[in-house]
C-alpha positions in Angstrom: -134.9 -15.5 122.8 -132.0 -17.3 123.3 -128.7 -15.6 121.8 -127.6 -16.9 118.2 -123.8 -17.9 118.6 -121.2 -20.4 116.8 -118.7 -22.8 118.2 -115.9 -23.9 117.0 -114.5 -27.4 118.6 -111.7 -29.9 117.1 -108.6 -31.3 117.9 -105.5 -29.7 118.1 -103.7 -28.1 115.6 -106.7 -28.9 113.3 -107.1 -24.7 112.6 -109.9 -23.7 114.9 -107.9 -20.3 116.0 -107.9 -19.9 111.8 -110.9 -20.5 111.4 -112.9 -18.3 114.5 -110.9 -15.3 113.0 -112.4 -15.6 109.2 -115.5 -16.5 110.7 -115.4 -13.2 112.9 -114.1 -11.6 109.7 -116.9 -12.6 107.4 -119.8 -12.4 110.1 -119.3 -9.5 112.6 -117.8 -11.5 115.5 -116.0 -11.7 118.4 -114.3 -14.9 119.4 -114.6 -16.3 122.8 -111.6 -18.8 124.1 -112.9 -22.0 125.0 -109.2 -23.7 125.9 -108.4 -24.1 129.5 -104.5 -23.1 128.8 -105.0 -20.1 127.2 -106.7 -18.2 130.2 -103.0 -17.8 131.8 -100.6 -15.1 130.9 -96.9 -15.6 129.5 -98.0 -19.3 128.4 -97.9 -18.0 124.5 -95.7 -21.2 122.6 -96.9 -24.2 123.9 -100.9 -23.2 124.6 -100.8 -22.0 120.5 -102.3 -19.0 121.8 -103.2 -16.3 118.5 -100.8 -13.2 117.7 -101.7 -9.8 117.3 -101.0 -10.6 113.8 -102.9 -13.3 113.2 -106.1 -11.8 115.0 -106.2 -9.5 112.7 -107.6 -6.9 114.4 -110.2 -9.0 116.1 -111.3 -8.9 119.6 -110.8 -12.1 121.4 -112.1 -12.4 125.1 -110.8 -14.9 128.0 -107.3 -14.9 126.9 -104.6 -13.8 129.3 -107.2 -13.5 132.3 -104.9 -15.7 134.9 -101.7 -15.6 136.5 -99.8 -18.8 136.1 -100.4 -20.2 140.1 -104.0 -19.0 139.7 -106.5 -22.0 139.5 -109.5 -21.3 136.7 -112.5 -24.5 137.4 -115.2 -25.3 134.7 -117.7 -23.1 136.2 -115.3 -19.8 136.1 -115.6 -20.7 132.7 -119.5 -20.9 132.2 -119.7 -17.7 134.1 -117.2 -15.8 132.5 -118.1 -17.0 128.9 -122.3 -16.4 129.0 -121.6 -13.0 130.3 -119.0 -13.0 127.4 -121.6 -13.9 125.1 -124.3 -11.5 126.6 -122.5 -8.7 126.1 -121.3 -9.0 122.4 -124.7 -9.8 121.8 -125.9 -7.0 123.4 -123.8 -5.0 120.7 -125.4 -6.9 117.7 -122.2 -8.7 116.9 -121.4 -12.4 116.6 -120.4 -14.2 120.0 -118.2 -17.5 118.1 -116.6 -19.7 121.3 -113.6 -21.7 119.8 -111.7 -24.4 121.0 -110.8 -27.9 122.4 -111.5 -28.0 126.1 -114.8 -30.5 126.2 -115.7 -29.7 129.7 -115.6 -26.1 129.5 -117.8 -25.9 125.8 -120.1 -29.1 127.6 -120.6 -26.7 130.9 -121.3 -23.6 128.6 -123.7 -24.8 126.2 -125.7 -27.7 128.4 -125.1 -26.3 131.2 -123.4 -28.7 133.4 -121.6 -27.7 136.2 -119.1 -31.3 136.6 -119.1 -31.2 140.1 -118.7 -27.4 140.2 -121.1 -27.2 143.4 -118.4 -28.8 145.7 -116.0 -26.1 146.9 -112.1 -27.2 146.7 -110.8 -28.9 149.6 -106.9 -28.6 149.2 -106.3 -31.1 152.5 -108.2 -34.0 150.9 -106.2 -33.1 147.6 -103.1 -33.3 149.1 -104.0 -36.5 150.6 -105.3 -38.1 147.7 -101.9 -37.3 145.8 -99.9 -38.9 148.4 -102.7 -41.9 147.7 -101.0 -41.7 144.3 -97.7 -41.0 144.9 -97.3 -44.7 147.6 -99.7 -46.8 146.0 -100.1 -45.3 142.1 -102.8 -44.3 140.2 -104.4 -47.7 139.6 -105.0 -47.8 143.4 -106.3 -44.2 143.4 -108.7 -45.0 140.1 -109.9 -48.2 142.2 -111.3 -46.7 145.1 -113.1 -44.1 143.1 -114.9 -47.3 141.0 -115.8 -48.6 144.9 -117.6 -45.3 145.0 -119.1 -44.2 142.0 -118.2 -46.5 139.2 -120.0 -45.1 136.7 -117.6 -42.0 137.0 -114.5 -44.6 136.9 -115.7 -45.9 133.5 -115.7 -42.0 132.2 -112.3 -41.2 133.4 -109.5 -42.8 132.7 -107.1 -43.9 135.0 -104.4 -41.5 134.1 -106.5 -38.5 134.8 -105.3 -38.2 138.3 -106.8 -34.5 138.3 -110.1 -35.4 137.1 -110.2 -38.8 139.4 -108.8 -36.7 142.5 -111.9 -34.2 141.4 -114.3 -37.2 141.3 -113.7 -38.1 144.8 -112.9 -34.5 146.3 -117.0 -33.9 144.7 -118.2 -37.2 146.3 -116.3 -36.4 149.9 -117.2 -32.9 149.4 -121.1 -33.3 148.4 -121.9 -36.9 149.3 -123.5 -37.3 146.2 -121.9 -39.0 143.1 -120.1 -37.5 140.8 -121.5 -38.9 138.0 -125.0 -37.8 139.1 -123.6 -34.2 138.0 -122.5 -35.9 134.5 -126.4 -36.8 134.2 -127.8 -32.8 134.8 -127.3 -31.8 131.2 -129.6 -30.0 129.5 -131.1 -31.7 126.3 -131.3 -28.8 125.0 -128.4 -26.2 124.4 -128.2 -22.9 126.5 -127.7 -21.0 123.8 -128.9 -21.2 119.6 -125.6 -22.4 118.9 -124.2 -23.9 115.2 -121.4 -25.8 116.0 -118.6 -26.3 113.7 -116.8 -28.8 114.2 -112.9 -29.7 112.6 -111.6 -33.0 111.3 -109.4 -34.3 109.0 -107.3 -37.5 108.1 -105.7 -38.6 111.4 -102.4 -39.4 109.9 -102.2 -35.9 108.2 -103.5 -34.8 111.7 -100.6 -36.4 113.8 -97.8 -34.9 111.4 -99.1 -31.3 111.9 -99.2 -32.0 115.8 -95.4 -33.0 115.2 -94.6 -30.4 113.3 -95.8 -27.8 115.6 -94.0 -29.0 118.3 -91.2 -28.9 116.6 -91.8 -25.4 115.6 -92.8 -24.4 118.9 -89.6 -25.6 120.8 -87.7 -23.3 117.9 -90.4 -20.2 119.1 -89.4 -20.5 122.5 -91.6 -23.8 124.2 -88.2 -24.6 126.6 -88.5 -21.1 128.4 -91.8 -21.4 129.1 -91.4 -24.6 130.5 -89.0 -23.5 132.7 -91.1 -20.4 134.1 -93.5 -22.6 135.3 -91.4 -25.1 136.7 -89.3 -22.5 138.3 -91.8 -20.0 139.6 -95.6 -21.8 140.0 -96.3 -24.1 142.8 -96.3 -28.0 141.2 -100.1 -28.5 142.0 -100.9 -25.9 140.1 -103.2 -26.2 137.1 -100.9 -24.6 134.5 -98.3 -27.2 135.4 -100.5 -30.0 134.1 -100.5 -28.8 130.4 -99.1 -30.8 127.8 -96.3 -29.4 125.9 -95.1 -28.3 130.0 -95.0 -30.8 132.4 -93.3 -33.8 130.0 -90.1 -30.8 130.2 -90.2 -30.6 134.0 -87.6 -34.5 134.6 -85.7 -33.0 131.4 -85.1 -30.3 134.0 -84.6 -32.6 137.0 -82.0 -34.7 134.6 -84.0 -37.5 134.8 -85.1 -37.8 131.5 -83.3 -37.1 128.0 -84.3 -34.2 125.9 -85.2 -37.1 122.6 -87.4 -38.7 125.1 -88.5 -35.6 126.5 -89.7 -34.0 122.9 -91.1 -37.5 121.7 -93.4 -37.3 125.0 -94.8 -34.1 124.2 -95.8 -35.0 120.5 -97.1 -38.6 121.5 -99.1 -37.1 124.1 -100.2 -34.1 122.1 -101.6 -36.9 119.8 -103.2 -38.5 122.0 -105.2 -35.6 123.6 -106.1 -34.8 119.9 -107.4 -38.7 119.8 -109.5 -37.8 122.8 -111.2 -34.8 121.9 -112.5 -36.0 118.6 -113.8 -38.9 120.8 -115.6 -36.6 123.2 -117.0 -34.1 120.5 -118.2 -36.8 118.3 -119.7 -38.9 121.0 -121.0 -35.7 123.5 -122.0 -33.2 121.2 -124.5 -32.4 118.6 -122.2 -31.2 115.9 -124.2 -29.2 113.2 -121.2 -29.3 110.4 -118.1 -31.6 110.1 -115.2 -30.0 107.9 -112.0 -30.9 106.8 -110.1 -27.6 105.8 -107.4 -29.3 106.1 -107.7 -31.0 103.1 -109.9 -28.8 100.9 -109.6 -25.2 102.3 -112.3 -24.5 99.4 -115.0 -25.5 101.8 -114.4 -22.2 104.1 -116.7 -20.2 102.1 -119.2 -22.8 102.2 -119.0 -22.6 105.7 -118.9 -18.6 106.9 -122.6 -19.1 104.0 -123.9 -21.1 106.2 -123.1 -19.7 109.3 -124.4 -16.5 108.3 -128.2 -18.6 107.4 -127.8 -20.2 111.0 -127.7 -16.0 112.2 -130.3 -15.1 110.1 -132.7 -17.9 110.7 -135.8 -17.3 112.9 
């Protein structure tokens, strides 16, 4: 029997931490992190990482499991998450995975590994970034399309990480990396429900401005500079949004308006993206707009709960 669990996915700042916590609440459940920021400690502000408060008492797993200058890949993720899930099953409560990292919910509940069979080779990293740093990313996104164009069709250009990953699996494997897009299973791991958030994308884009605004006030700036103080440049945690746009604030190279426009302009469009990729990747059970009518929620913790009790 394959274990009963929910997912929650959205954009951000759409209220998926809100909503795993009633959920939890309401059906017996433990939440599960499923945003690739949140594994790293002393990244609280700009990952919108949940408060003792607001958890409310309940149990969240895979939060605070990395240092800063530690790397954490997709298939850390599926591992760490199905044994998550095994075990709060084994103890008859509700296992509910939220949030907004596609690759890392995609890897859990299809079970695709992206490329996760090719060890990391830091040397052919390195030299693809210098690729990147004398010739740009176009170049870089080019000779990956040479290669495997399928893959350069799925990743945009200004995913140097991903691209750089792409290449690393293809030098690494000498198979394509797109051939690892294709081993998804049709059929979920897991009996999930998936939930997932939406609402009016202008209404969407002023909450993502407002809490960047309110996260700079709670303390964004300092955690910026931890990271661009104290981790190595290449390191994961450096690529978050909300982080790196501060890093030629820092270097005086940039203006702090600028600066703080970048981080809500690119917060928006990550939120753009991941509707795309949940809408057009996933077979979402329930669309919701809380947002709008927060009415709905009991509607949906009802039928969650049929989903749990269904044979």
């Amino acid at each position: 029997m394959k274990e009963k669990i929910i997912v929650i996915v959205g954009p951000t700042a759409v209220g998926k931490t809100s909503l795993g916590i009633q959920l939890a609440k309401a059906l017996d459940g433990e939440v599960i992190n499923g945003d690739s920021m949140q594994v790293y400690k002393q990244l609280d502000i700009g990952t919108a990482k949940v408060t003792e408060e607001e958890a409310k008492g309940i149990t969240h797993h895979l939060i605070d499991i990395k240092q800063p200058d530690e790397p954490y890949t997709v298939a850390d993720f599926k591992a760490d998450a199905t044994k998550k899930i095994k075990d709060i099953s084994s103890r008859g409560k509700v296992p509910i995975v939220v949030g907004g990292t596609g690759l890392y919910i995609e890897s859990l509940l299809y079970n695709v590994s992206h490329g996760g069979k090719a060890e990391p080779n830091d040397q052919f990293r390195e030299e693809m970034q210098q690729i990147v740093d004398e010739q740009g990313r176009d170049y870089l996104h080019q000779l990956l399309r040479e290669k495997d164009s399928s893959a350069a069709d799925s990743i945009h250009k200004n995913n140097v990480r991903r691209v750089i990953r792409a290449l690393e699996v293809i030098h690494e494997t000498g198979e394509l990396f797109s051939d690892f897009q294709s081993e998804r299973q049709l059929e979920p791991v897991f009996d999930a429900f998936i939930i997932g958030l939406t609402t009016d994308r202008d209404v969407l884009y002023k909450r993502i401005n407002e809490r960047v605004e309110n996260m700079i006030d709670n303390g964004l700036v300092d955690e910026a500079k931890l990271l661009y103080h104290t981790v190595p440049k290449d390191s994961q945690s450096t690529k978050g949004i909300g982080y790196k746009e501060f890093f030629p604030y820092f270097e005086t190279k940039q203006e702090w308006d600028e600066t703080v426009a970048l981080v809500k302009q690119h917060s928006r469009n990550y939120a753009k993206r991941q509707l795309t990729w949940f809408r057009n990747r996933f077979d979402v059970d329930l669309w919701v707009d809380l947002v709008a009518d927060s009415k709905q929620l009991e509607e949906v913790i009802e039928i969650g709960r049929k989903h749990l009790e269904s044979d």
